[in-house]
C-alpha positions in Angstrom: -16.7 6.5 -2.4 -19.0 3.6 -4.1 -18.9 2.9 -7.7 -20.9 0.4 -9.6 -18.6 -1.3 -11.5 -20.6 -3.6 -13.8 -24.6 -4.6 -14.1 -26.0 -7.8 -14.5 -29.2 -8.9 -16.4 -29.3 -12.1 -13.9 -29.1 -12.4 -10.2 -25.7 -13.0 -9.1 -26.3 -14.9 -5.7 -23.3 -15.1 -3.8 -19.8 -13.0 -3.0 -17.1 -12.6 -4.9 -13.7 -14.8 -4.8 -10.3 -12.8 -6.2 -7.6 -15.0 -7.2 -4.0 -14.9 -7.6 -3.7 -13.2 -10.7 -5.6 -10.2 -9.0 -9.1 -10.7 -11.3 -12.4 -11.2 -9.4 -14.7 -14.4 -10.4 -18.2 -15.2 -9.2 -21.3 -17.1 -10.7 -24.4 -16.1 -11.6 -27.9 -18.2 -11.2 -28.6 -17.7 -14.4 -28.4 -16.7 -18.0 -25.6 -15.4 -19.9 -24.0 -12.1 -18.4 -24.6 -9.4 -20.8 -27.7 -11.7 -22.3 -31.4 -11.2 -21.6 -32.6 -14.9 -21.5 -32.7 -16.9 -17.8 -30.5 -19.8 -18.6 -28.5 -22.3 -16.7 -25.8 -20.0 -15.3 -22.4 -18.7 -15.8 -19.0 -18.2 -14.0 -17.5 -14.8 -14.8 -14.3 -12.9 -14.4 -14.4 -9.2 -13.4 -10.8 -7.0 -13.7 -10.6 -4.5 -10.7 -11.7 -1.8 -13.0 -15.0 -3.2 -13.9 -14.3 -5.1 -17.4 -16.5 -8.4 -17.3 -16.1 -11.6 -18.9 -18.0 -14.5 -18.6 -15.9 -17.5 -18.5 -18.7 -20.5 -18.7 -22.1 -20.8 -19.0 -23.5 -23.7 -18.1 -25.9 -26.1 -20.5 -27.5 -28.0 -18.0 -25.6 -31.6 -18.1 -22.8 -30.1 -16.6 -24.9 -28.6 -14.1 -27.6 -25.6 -13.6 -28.0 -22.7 -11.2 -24.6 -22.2 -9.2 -26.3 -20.5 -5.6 -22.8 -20.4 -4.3 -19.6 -18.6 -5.4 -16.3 -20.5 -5.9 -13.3 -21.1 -4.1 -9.2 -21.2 -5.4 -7.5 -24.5 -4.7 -4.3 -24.7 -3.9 -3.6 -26.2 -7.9 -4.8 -22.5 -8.9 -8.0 -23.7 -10.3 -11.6 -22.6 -9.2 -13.6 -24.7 -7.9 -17.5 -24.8 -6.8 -21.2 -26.2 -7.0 -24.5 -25.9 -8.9 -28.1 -26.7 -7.1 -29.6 -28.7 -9.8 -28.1 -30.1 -13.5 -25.7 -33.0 -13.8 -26.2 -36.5 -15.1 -29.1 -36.7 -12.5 -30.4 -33.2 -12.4 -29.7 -32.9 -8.5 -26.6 -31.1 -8.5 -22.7 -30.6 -8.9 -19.1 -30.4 -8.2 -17.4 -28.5 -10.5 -13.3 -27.8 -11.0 -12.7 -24.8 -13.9 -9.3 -23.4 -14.6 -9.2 -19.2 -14.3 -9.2 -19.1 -18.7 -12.8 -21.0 -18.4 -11.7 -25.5 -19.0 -14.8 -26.7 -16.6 -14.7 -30.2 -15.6 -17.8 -31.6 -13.5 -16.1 -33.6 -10.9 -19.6 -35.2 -9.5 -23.3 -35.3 -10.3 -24.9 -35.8 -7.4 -27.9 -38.6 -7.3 -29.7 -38.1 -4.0 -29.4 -40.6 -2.0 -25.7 -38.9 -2.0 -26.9 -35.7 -1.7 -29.1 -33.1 -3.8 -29.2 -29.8 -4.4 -26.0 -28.0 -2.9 -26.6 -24.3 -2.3 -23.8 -23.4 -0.4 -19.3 -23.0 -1.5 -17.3 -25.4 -0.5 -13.6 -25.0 2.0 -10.3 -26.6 1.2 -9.1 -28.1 4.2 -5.9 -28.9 5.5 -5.7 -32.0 3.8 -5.9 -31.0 0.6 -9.5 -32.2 -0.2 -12.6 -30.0 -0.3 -15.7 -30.3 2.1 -19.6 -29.1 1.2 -23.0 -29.8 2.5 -26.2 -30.0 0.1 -29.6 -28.3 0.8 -31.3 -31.9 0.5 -30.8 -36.0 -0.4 -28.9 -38.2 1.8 -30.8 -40.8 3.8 -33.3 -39.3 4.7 -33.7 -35.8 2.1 -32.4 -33.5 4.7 -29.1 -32.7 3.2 -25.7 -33.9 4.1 -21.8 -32.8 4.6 -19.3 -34.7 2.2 -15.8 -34.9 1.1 -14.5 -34.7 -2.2 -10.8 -34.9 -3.8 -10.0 -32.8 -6.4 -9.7 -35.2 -8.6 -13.7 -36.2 -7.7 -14.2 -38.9 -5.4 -16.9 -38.2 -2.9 -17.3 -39.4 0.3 -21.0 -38.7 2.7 -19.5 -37.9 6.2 -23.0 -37.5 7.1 -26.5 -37.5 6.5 -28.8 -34.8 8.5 -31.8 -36.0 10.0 -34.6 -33.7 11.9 -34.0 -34.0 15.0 -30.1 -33.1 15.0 -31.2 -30.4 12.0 -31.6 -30.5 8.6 -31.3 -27.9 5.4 -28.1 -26.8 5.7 -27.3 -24.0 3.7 -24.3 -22.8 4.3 -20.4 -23.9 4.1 -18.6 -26.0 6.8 -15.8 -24.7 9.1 -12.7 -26.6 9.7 -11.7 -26.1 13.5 -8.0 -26.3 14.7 -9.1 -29.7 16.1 -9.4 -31.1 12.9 -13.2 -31.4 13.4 -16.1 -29.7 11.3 -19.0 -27.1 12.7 -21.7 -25.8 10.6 -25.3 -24.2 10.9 -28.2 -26.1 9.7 -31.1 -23.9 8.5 -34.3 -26.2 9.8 -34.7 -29.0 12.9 -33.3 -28.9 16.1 -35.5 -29.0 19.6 -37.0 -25.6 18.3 -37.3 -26.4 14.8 -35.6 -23.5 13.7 -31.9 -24.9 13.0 -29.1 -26.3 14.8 -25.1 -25.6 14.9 -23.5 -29.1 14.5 -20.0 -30.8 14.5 -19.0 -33.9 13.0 -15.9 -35.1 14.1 -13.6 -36.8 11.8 -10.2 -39.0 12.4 -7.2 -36.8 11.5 -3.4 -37.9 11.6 -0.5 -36.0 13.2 -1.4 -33.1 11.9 -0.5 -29.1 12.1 -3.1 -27.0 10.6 -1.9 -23.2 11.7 1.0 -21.5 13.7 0.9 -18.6 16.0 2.4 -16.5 14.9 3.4 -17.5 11.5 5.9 -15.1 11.3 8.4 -12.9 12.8 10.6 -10.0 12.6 14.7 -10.5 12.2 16.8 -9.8 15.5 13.6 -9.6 17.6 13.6 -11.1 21.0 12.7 -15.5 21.8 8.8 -16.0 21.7 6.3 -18.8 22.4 5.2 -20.7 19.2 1.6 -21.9 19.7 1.0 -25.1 17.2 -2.4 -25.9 16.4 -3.5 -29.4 14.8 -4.2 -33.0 15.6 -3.2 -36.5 17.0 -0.8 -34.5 19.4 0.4 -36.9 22.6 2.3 -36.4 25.6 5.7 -36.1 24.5 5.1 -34.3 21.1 7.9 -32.5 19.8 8.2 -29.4 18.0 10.7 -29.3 15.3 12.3 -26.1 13.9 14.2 -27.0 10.7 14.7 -30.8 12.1 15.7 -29.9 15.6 13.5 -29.7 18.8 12.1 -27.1 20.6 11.2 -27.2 24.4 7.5 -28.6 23.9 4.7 -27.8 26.3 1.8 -30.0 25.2 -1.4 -28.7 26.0 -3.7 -31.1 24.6 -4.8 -33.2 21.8 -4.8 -30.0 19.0 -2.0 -27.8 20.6 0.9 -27.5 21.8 3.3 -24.6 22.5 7.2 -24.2 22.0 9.9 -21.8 23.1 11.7 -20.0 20.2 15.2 -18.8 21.3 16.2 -15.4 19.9 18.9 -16.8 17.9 16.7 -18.8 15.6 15.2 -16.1 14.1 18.4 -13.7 14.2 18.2 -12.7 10.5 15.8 -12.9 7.6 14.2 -16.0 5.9 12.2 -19.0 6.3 11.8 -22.1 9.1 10.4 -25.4 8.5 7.8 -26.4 11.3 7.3 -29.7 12.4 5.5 -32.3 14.9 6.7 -35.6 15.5 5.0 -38.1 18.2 7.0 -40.6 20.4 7.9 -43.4 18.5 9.1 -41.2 15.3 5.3 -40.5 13.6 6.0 -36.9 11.8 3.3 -34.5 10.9 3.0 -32.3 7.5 5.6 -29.3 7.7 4.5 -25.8 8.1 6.4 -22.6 6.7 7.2 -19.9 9.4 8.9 -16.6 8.1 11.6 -14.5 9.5 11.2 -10.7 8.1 14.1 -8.7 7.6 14.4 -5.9 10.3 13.5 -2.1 9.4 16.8 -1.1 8.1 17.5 3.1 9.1 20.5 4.8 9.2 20.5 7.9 12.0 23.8 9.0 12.8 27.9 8.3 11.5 30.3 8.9 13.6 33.0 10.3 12.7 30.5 12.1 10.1 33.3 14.3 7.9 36.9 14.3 7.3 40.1 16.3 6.1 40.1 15.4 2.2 43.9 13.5 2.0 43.5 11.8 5.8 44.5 8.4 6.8 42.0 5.2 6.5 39.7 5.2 9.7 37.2 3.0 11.0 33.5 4.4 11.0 30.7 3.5 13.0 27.2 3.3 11.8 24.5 3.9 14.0 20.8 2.7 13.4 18.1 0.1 13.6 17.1 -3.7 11.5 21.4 -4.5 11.2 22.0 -8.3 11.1 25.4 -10.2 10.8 25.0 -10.5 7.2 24.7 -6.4 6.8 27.6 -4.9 5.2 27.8 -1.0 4.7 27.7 0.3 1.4 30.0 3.8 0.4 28.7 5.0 -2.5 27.2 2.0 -3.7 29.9 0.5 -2.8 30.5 -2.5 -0.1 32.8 -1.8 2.9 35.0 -4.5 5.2 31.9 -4.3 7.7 31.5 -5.6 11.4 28.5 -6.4 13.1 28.1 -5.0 16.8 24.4 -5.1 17.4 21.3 -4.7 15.8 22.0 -1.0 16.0 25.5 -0.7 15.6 28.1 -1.6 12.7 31.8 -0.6 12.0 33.5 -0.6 8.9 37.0 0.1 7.3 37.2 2.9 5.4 40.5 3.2 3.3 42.3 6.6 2.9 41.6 6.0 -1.0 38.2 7.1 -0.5 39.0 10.3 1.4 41.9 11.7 -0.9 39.7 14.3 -2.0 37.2 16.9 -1.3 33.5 15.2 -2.1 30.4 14.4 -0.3 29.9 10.6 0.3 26.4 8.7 0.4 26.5 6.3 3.4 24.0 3.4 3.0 23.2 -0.5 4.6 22.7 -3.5 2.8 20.8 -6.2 4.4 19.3 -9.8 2.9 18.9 -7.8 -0.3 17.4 -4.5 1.3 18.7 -0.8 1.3 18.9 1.6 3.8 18.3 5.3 3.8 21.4 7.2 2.7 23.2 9.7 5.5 25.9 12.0 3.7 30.1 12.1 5.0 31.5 15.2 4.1 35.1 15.4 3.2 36.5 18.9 3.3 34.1 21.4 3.0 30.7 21.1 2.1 29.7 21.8 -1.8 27.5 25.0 -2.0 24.0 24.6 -1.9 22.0 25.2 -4.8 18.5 24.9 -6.0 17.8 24.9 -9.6 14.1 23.9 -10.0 10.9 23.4 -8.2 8.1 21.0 -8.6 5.7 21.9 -9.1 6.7 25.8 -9.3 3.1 26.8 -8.2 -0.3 25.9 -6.6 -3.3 26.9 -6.5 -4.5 28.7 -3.3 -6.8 26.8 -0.7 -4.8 23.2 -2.2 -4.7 20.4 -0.2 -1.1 19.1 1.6 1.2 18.3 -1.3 4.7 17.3 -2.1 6.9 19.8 -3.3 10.3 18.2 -5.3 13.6 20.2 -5.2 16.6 20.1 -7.7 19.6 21.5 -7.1 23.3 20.4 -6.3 25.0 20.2 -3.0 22.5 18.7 -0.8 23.6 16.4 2.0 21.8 13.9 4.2 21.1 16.4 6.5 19.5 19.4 4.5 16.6 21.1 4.9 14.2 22.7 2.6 12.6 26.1 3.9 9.2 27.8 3.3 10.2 31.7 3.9 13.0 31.1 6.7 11.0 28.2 8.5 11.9 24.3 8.0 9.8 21.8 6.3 9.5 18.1 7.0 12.3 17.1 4.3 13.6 13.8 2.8 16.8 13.3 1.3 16.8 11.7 -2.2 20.3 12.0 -3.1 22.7 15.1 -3.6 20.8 16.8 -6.4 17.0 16.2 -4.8 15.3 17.1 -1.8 11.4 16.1 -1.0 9.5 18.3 1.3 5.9 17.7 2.5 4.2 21.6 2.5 1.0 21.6 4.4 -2.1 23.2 3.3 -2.5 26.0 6.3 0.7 27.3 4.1 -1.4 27.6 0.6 -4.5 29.0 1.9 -4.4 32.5 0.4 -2.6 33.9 -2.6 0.8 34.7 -1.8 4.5 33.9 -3.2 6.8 31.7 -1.0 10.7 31.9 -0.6 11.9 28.6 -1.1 15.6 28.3 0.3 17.4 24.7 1.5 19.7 25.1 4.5 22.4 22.4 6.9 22.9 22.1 10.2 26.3 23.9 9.5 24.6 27.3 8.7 25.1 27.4 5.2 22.2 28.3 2.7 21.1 28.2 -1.0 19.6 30.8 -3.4 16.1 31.8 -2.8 13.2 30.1 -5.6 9.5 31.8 -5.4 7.0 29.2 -5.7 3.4 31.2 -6.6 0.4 30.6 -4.8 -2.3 31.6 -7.2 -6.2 32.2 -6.8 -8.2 29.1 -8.0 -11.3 29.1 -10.6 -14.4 28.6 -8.9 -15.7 25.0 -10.4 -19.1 23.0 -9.9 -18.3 19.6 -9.9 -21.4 18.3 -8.3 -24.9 18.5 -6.7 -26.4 16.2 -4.2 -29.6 16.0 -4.5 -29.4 17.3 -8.4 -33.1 16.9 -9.2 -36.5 16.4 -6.8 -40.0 16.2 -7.2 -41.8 19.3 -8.2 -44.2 20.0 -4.8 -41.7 18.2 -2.0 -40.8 20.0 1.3 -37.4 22.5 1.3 -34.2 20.7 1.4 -30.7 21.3 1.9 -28.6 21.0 -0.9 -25.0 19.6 -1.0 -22.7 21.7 -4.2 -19.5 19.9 -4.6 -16.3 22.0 -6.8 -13.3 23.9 -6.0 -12.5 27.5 -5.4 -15.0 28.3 -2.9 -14.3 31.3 -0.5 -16.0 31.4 3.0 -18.1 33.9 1.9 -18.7 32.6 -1.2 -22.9 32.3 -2.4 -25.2 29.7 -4.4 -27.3 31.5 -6.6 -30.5 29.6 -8.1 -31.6 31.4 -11.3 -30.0 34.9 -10.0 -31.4 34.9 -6.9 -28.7 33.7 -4.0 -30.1 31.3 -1.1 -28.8 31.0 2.5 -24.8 29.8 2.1 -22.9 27.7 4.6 -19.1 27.6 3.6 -17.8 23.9 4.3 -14.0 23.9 3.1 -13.2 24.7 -0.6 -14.4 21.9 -2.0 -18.6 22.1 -0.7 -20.9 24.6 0.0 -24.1 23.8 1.6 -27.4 26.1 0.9 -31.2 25.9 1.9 -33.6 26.1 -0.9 -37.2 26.4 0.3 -40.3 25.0 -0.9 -41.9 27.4 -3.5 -38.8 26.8 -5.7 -39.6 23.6 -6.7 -43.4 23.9 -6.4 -43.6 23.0 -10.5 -42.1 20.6 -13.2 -38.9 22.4 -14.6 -35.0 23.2 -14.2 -33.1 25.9 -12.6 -29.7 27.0 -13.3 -27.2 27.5 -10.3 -23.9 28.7 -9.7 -21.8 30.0 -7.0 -20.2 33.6 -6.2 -17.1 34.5 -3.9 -16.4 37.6 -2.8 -15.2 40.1 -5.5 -17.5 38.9 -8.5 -15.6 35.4 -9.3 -18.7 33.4 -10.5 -18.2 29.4 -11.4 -19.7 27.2 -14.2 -23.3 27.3 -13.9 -25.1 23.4 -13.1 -28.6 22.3 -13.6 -30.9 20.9 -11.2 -33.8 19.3 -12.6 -37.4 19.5 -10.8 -39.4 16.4 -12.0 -42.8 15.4 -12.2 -44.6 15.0 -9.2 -44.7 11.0 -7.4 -47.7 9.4 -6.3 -49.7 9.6 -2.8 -51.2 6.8 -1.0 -54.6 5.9 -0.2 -54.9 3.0 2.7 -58.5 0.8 2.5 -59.7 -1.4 4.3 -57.7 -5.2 3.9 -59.6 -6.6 1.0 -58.9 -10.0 -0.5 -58.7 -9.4 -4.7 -57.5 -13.2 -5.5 -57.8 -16.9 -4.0 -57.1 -19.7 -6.5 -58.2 -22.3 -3.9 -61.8 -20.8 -4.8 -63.7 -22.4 -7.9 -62.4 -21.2 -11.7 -63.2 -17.4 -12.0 -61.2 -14.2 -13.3 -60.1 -14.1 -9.4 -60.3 -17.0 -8.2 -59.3 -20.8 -9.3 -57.3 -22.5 -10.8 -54.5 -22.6 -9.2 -51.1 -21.3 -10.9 -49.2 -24.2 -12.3 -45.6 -25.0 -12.5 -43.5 -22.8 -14.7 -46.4 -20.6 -15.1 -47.7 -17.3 -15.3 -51.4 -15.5 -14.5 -52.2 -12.3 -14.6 -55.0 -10.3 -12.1 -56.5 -7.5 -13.2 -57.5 -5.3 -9.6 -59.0 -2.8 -11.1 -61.8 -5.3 -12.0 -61.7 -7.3 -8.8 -64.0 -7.5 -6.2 -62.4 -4.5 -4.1 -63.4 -1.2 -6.1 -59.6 0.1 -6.8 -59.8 2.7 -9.3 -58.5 2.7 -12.6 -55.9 5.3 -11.6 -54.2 3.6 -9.3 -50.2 3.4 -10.2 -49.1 0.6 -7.7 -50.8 -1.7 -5.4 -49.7 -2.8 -1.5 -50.3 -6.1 -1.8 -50.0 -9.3 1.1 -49.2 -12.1 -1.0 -49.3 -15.8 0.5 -48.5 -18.8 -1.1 -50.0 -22.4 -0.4 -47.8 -24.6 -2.4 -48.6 -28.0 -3.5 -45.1 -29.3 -2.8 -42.1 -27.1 -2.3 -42.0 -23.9 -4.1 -39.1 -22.0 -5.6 -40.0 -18.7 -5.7 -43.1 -17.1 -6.8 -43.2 -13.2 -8.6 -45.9 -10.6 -8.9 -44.8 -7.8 -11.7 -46.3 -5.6 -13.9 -48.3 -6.6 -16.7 -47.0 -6.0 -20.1 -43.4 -5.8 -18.6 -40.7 -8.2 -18.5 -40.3 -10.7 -15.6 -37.7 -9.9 -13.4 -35.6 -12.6 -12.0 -36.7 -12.0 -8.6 -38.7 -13.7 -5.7 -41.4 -12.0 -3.9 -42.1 -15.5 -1.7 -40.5 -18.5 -1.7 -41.1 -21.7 0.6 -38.7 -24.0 -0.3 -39.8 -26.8 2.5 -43.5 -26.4 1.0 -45.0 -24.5 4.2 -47.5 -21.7 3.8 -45.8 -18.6 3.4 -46.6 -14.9 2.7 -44.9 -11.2 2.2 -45.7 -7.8 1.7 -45.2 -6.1 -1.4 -45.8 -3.2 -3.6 -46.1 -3.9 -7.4 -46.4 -1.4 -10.1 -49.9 -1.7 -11.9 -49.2 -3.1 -15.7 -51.3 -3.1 -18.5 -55.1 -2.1 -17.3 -54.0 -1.8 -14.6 -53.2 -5.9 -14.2 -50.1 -7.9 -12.1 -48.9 -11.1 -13.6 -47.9 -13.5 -11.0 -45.3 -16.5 -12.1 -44.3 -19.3 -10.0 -41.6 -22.0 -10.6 -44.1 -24.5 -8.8 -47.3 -25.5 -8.8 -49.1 -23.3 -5.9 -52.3 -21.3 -4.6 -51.6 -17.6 -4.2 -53.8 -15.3 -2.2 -53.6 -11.6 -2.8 -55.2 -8.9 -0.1 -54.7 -5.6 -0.8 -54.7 -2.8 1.7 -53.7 0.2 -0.6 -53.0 1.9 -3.4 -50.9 4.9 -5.1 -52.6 7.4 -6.8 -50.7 10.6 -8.8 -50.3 13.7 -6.6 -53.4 15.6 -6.6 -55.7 12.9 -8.2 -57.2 12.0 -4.5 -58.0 14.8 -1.5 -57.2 12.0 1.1 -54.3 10.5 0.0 -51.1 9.9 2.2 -47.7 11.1 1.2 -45.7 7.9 1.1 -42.4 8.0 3.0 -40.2 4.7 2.9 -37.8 3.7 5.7 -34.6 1.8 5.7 -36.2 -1.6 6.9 -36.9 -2.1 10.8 -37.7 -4.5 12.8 -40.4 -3.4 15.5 -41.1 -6.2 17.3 -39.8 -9.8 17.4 -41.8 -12.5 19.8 -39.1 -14.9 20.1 
């Protein structure tokens, strides 16, 4: 199920990062979060249930425009970069703490690097690594290094012919090295992946696995990192493994069963010939699934002599001791699915039911009940819940009584249910729904293997209401084609009916929860509402709902391509100058050279851009509305671009076009929309999920 959990009034432009104390943070372009103006930017914090917070907003000097999201250090701080601001207005490195301390690590100045649009990683040596869009030595971006406590070092400067422009964040490999994507240069001209190598000491930078299950059988231990030589050693808590060395950044080990017979943790190491010692590396031993199935003996004569008992299961260690009653027995290991254990005659002077448990590295066990002398009568004194409502989903039904053992079973009218024991005065039994499908009582009973049963409890199974929760579609456009529609509730029988304003339409019965029904055209030929609700069998009729039949949309009407506006043409309503940085002009087609009518409600427009330098981003919009903080074209490398869009017709029918940069703009148009009715040769209008239908390359 989607759910929008908050809106912006800027464009946040990259994912979302959650940290360790289970918020969400993420920046934004610009602005303030819950403001209207287009400012600087902001870092904000998001709970999992929607609540919003913004925890900076940046000023400029301390940076502008963050295009990337952030990344959690290792210190629990945040850290990240904006694409312009700083001391030099190229860009920044940024470190702020989760309750919103920023502290701009670097500004960069360009021949160091401008512009960084993409997050940075935290490699294995504790420092983080980035690229920016542009600057270096020759402007065409580079990948750096920086500490977290800000020095920054340019491990390279793209050029064209090995790419340029990269966009995106580097990769550390297991070799220690770096591989990224740039987004321009190369043979083609159309990007390149690169690595840059870098010198790393004896290293490890991942295990696999990293982990293990307790008591499970020897493994091989593959060690990933760098500087590894002929005669490497793996070391498990100081001591050596039998190493396999496979090459510079692996080698692989053998892991006796032994070493990972119960829970807890292993320090990894590497150490060369000559004594050279890498970083250590946690591996963790899990503690086994602990289950108890069977005791053997499982009951005994109340006043017998002390006995030993064997416990049979799965996940034991040598450290498990069995537990009687909460209390810990004199416990022996056998195997991982074997114990014994001493059981005095103290505990079995007297009739009683026993609860039979494991301990193991600070885990419990499922319980499994010794009876001494004869088992206590069953009884159930309470269900819960006592009743459902017919055609429920699978629930779990809770039973109180006294007397239950390990063993018992609850009973839906004589048969057995999938049961777990809680203890010896609750049972839990999953019923499934095939059982609740129809009104009806139910006989609940609880019964043991030794034949013995309880009292009978009815549990009612009752007729639901019949409940609209939901339409889908709830309103269309008066005049559209028949549809199906979708009602979502509860309490619908298979026969059941949706009835439009009295009348009922063709049913299909889903499940209980959704009904499906056709409603043709002529009901929504005009502007209006109509009430619905649905019938079972027998006269049950739900809530009634409301579907809403708007006003009719808008029809298009192609023309021949026809250019409206050229600013590279001499000063004129349509023509020159050209827009300027920053700036906004607004077109109105009606009055262009191309005859569109005064009733047209949106134009399909080709808009190309010949920028002066590099452009930003350039946005048509409605005249007389706000401007959105979008981007119909952008040509950030200053090459003549164009796209298609549809814009909205403004005030008289005008578009206002802004650009960051100074540009041209050309505007063709090739359509219009005009209201339903208003034109005898218009086209319905039908959009499509975006396709591709042919690609050249």
């Amino acid at each position: 199920m989607f759910t929008s959990l908050a809106q912006f009034s800027v464009v946040p432009a990259s994912g979302l990062v959650q940290g360790t104390d289970g918020n969400f943070y993420g920046t934004t372009q610009g602005g303030t979060i819950n403001g209207s103006n287009y400012g600087n930017g902001t870092v904000f914090k998001m709970t999992p249930g929607g609540a919003l917070t913004t925890v900076y907003t940046f000023s400029g000097n301390d940076g502008q425009y963050p295009a990337a999201g952030l990344i959690q250090g290792t210190d629990g701080n945040f850290y990240g970069t904006t694409s312009a601001g700083g001391t030099n207005g190229k860009g920044t490195v940024f470190k702020i703490t989760p309750a919103g301390a920023l502290t701009t690590l670097y500004s960069f100045a360009g021949s160091d690097g401008r512009s960084p649009q993409a997050a940075l990683i935290q490699a294995a040596d504790g420092s983080f690594y980035g690229t920016t869009y542009y600057g270096g030595v020759g402007d065409a971006g580079t990948l750096f290094k920086i500490t977290p406590g800000g020095s920054l070092t340019t491990l390279y400067s793209f050029a064209g012919s090995g790419g340029y422009n990269p966009q995106a964040p580097p990769l550390q490999a297991f070799n220690g090295s770096f591989y990224g994507t740039t987004m321009n240069g190369g043979t083609g001209g159309l990007g390149t992946v690169f690595n840059v190598a870098t010198t790393t000491p004896l290293s490890i930078f991942g295990l696999s696995p990293n982990e293990a299950i307790a008591d499970t059988p020897a493994f091989t231990l593959t060690v990933n990192g760098a500087d590894f030589v002929t005669g490497s050693t793996v070391l498990w808590n100081g001591g050596p493994l039998t190493t396999t060395y496979m090459n510079g950044s692996q080698l692989t080990a053998f892991v006796p069963a032994g070493l990972i017979a119960s829970s807890g943790t292993a320090t990894v190491a590497v150490q060369n010939p000559g004594g050279a010692t890498s970083n250590s590396v946690t591996f963790t031993i899990y503690p086994a699934q602990l289950s108890v199935t069977t005791l053997n003996p499982s009951s005994a004569t109340p006043g017998g002599a002390a006995f030993t008992l064997m416990v049979n299961g799965s996940g034991f260690i040598p450290a498990s001791v069995v537990s009687w009653n909460g209390s810990p027995l004199t416990t022996a290991y056998v195997s991982a699915t074997q114990l014994t254990a001493n059981v005095p005659a103290s505990l079995i002077a007297s009739q009683s039911v026993a609860n039979v448990s494991v301990q193991s590295a600070g885990t419990v066990s499922n319980v499994v009940s010794f009876v001494i002398g004869t088992p206590p009568a069953l009884v159930i004194s309470s269900l819960s819940p006592s009743s459902v409502v017919a055609g429920s989903s699978t629930f779990t039904l809770t039973v109180n009584g006294s007397g239950f053992l390990s063993s018992s079973v609850v009973q839906w009218n004589g048969s057995p249910l999938s049961t777990t024991y809680v203890s010896g005065t609750q049972l839990m039994a999953s019923v499934p729904a095939n059982l609740i499908a129809s009104q009806a009582t139910a006989s609940i009973t609880v019964g043991d293997p030794t034949g013995q049963n309880s009292n009978v409890v009815s549990l009612a199974i009752g007729i639901a209401p019949v409940v609209i929760s939901s339409l889908s579609p709830n309103s269309v456009g008066a005049g559209s084609a028949g549809f199906t529609l979708t009602v979502n509730g509860s309490g619908f029988a298979a026969n059941a009916v949706v009835v439009w304003n009295g009348s009922p339409l063709v049913t299909a019965f889903v499940n209980s929860n959704q009904l499906t029904a056709s409603v043709p055209a002529n009901l929504i030929a005009t502007q209006g509402s109509a009430s619905l609700a649905v019938e079972n069998p027998g006269g049950m009729t739900s809530n009634g709902g409301t579907f809403s039949i708007s006003a009719p949309g808008s029809v298009f009407v192609p023309v021949t391509p026809c250019r409206v506006v050229d600013t590279r043409n001499p000063a004129a309503p349509f023509g020159g100058p050209s827009i300027g940085a920053m700036s906004t002009r607004s077109f109105a087609i009606p009055s262009g050279p191309c005859a569109i009518p005064s009733s047209a409600t949106a134009y399909s427009l080709s808009v190309a851009v010949v920028p002066h330098a590099t452009l930003g981003y350039l946005t048509l919009y409605p005249a007389g509305e706000p401007q959105p903080f979008v981007s119909t074209v952008n040509s950030p490398d200053g090459r003549i671009k164009d796209n298609a869009a549809i814009v909205p017709a403004g005030t008289n029918g005008a578009v206002n076009v802004y650009a960051t940069d100074a540009t041209d703009v050309i505007l063709d148009i090739n359509g219009y929309f005009v209201p339903v009715g208003s034109n005898a040769g218009a086209l319905s209008f039908y959009p499509l999920t975006p396709c591709r239908v042919a690609d050249t390359r």
